[in-house]
C-alpha positions as CSV (number, residue, x, y, z in Angstrom):
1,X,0.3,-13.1,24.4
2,X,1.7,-12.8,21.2
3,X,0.4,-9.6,18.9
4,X,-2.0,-9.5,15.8
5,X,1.2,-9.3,13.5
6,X,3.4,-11.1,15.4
7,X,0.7,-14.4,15.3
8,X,0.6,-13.9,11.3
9,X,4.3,-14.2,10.7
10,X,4.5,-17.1,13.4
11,X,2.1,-19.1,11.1
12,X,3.9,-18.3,8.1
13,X,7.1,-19.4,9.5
14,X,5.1,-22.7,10.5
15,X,4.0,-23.0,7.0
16,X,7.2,-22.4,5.1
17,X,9.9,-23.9,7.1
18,X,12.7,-21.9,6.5
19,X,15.3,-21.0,5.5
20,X,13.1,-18.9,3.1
21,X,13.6,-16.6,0.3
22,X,11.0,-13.7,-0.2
23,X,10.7,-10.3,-2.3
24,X,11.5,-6.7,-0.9
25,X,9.3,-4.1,-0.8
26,X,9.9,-0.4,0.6
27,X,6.5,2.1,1.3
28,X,6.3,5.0,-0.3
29,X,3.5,7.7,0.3
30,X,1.7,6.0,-2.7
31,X,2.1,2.3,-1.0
32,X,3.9,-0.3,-1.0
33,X,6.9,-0.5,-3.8
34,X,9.0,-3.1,-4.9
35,X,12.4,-3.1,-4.6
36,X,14.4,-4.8,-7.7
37,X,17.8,-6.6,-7.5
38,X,17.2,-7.1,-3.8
39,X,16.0,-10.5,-2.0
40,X,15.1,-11.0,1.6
41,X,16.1,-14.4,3.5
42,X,14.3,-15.9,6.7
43,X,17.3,-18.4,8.3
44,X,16.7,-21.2,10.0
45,X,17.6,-19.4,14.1
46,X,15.0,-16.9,12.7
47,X,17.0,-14.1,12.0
48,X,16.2,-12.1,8.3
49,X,18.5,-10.8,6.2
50,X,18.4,-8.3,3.0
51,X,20.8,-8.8,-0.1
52,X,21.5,-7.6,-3.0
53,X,21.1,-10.7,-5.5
54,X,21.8,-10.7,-9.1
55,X,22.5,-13.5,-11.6
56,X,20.2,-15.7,-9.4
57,X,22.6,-15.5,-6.5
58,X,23.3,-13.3,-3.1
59,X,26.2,-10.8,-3.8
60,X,26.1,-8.0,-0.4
61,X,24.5,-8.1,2.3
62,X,22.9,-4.7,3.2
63,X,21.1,-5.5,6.8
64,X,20.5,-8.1,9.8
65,X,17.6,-8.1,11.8
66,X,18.4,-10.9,14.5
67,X,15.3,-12.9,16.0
68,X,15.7,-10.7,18.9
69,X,15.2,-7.5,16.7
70,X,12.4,-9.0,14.9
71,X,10.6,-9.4,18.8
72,X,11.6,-5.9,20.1
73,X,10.5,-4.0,16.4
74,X,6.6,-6.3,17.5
75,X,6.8,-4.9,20.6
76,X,6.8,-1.5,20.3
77,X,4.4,-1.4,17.5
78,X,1.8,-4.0,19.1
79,X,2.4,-2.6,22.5
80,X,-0.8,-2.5,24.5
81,X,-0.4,1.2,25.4
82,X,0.6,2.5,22.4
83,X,-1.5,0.5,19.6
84,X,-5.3,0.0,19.5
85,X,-7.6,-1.1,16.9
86,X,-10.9,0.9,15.0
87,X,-13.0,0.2,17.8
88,X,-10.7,1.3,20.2
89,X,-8.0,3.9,19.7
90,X,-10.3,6.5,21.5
91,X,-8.6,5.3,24.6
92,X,-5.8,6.9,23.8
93,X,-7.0,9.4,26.4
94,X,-6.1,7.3,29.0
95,X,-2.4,7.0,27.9
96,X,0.2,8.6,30.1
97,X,2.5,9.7,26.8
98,X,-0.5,11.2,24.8
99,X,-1.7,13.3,27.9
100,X,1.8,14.4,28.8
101,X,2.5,15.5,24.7
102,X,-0.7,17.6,24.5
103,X,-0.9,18.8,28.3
104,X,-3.9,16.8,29.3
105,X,-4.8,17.9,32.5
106,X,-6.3,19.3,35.3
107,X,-7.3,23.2,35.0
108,X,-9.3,25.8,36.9
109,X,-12.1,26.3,34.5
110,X,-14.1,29.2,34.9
111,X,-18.1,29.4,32.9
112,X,-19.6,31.9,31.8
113,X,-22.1,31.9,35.5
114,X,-18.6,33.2,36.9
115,X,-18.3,29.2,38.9
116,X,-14.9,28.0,38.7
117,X,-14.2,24.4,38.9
118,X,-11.3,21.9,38.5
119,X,-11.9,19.4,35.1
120,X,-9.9,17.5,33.1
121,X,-8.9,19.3,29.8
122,X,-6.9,19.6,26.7
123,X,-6.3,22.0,23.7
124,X,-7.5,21.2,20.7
125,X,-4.6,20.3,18.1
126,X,-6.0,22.0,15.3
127,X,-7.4,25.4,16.4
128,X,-6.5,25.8,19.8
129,X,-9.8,25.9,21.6
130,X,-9.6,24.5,24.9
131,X,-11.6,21.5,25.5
132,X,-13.7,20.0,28.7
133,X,-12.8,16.4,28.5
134,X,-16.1,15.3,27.4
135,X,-16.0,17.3,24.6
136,X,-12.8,15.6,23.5
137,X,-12.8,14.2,20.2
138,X,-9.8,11.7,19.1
139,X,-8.6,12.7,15.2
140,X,-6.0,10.2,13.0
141,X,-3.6,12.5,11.9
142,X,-3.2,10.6,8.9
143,X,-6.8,9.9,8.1
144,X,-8.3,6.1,8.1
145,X,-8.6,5.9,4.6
146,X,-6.1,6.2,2.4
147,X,-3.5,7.2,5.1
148,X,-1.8,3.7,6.1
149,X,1.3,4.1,3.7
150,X,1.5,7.6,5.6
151,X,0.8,6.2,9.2
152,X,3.0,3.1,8.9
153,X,6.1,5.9,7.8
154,X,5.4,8.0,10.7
155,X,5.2,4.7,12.8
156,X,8.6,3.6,11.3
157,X,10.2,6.6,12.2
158,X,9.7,6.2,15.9
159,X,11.4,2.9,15.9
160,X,14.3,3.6,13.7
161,X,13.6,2.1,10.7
162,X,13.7,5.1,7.8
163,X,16.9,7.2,6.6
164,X,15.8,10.3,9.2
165,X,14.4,10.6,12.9
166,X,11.2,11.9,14.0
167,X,10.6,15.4,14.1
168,X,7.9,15.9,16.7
169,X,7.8,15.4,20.1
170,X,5.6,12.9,20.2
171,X,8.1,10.7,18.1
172,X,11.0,11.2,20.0
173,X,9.5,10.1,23.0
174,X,7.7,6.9,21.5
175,X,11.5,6.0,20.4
176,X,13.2,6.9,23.8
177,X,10.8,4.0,25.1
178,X,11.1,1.7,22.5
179,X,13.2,-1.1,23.1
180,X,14.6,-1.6,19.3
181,X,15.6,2.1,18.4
182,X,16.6,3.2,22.3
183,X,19.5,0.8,21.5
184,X,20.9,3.5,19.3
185,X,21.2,6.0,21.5
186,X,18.9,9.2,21.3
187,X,16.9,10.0,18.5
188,X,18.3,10.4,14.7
189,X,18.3,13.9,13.8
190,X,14.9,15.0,11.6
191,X,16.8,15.5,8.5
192,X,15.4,16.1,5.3
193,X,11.3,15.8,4.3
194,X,12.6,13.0,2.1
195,X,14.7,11.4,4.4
196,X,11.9,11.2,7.0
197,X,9.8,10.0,4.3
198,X,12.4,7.0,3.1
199,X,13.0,3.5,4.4
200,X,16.4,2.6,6.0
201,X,17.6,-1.2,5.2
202,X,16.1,-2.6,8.7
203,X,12.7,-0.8,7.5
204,X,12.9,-2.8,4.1
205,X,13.9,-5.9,5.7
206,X,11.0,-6.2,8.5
207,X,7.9,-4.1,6.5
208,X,9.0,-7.3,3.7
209,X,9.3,-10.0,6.4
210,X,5.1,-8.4,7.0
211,X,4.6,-8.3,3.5
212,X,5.4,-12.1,2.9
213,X,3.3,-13.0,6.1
214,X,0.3,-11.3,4.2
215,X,0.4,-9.5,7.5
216,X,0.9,-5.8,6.0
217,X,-3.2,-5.0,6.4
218,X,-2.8,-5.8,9.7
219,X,0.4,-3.1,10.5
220,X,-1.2,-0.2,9.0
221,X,-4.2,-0.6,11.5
222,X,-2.0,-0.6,13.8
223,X,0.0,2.5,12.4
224,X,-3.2,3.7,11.8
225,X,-4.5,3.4,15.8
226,X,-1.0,4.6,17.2
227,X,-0.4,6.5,19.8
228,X,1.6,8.6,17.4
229,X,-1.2,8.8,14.5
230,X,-3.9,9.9,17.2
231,X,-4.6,13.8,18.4
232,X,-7.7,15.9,20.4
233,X,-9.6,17.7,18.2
234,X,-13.1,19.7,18.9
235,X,-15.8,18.0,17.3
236,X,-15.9,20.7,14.5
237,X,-12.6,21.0,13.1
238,X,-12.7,16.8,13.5
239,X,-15.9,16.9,11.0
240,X,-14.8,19.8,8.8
241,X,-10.5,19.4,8.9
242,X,-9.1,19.0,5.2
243,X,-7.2,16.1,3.6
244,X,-4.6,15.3,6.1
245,X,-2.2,13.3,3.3
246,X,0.2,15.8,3.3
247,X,4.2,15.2,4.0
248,X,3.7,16.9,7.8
């Protein structure tokens, strides 16, 4: 079944028959920019392409993104285990990936009676305390609002599509199981806080391709209710953390 975003540009391609010529845009931390002197084509086999255009015409061609790309790229951000909505990224507990980055497990717990019993548990990201698993609360790293332009970079990272690689471990894994960005081999040195904070071509070229699809609300709730945007927290530093919109 075909994915939230994947649907919206489906029925823009319906709509506009292409070949079809559409603006660039890049995100930023502020949102999403425009990018001047650059035009974005849909071809007829469904592949996209971004150009440098001036005086009304194509000149360069600075990226492909094959129909094939386009698919993979859906995929991994619409996948099922990885993505969920507002009403249901708390099940991000259940995902093998999560549990494995922040040692979700079983432990020998001992209370304060002196009994001792196995339960599920997990540290807390923020201050360490470990946490019962029904004490678990699930945070957004980048926050809900005002963090998509944030979320949807982080997301991006994972799946090869700005100038550096992910730094965490949680990235690097998400993009050893990707489909578009494992083609590349391992994953893209971290770089520079800019670079991991700057759109490659390919990003341009598909976050446009969203953008013209009027599909862009849509991918940053799912950056937003990643796998990759999602961490345990204890209940109080969930309800008295900080503003999170930070370049971490």
């Amino acid at each position: 079944m075909a994915g939230v975003i994947e649907a919206q540009i489906a029925n823009k391609i319906q709509q506009s028959s292409p070949p079809s010529i559409f603006d660039c845009f890049t995100m930023t931390v502020q949102g999403r920019a425009p990018q001047n002197n650059v035009k974005c084509r849909l071809n007829k086999d469904l592949s996209a392409e971004l150009w440098n255009y001036a005086g009304n015409r194509f000149t360069t061609l600075r990226a492909t993104l094959s129909r094939q790309d386009i698919k993979e790229i859906l995929d991994d951000i619409e996948n099922a285990n990885w993505s969920f909505d507002a009403g249901s990224y708390r099940k991000v507990k259940t995902v093998g990936l999560w549990r494995t980055v922040y040692d979700y497990n079983n432990r020998q717990l001992t209370y304060n009676n002196g009994m001792r019993a196995p339960e599920e548990s997990v540290f807390c990201d923020k201050c360490g305390l470990l946490l019962r698993a029904d004490c678990v609360t699930v945070d957004h790293h980048k926050p809900q609002v005002g963090g998509g332009p944030q979320a949807i970079l982080k997301l991006f990272r994972a799946l090869n599509l700005t100038k550096a690689g992910p730094e965490g471990h949680r990235g690097q894994q998400v993009w050893k199981q990707t489909s578009f960005a494992a083609r590349s081999g391992a994953p893209k040195a971290s770089g520079t806080q800019y670079d991991r904070y700057t759109m490659n071509d390919h990003g341009d070229l598909f976050l446009s391709l969203v953008n013209w699809a009027t599909a862009l609300a849509s991918l940053e709730e799912k950056a937003l209710n990643h796998v990759l945007n999602l961490r345990p927290m204890c209940i109080h530093c969930n309800t008295s953390k900080g503003n999170a919109l930070a370049f971490i």
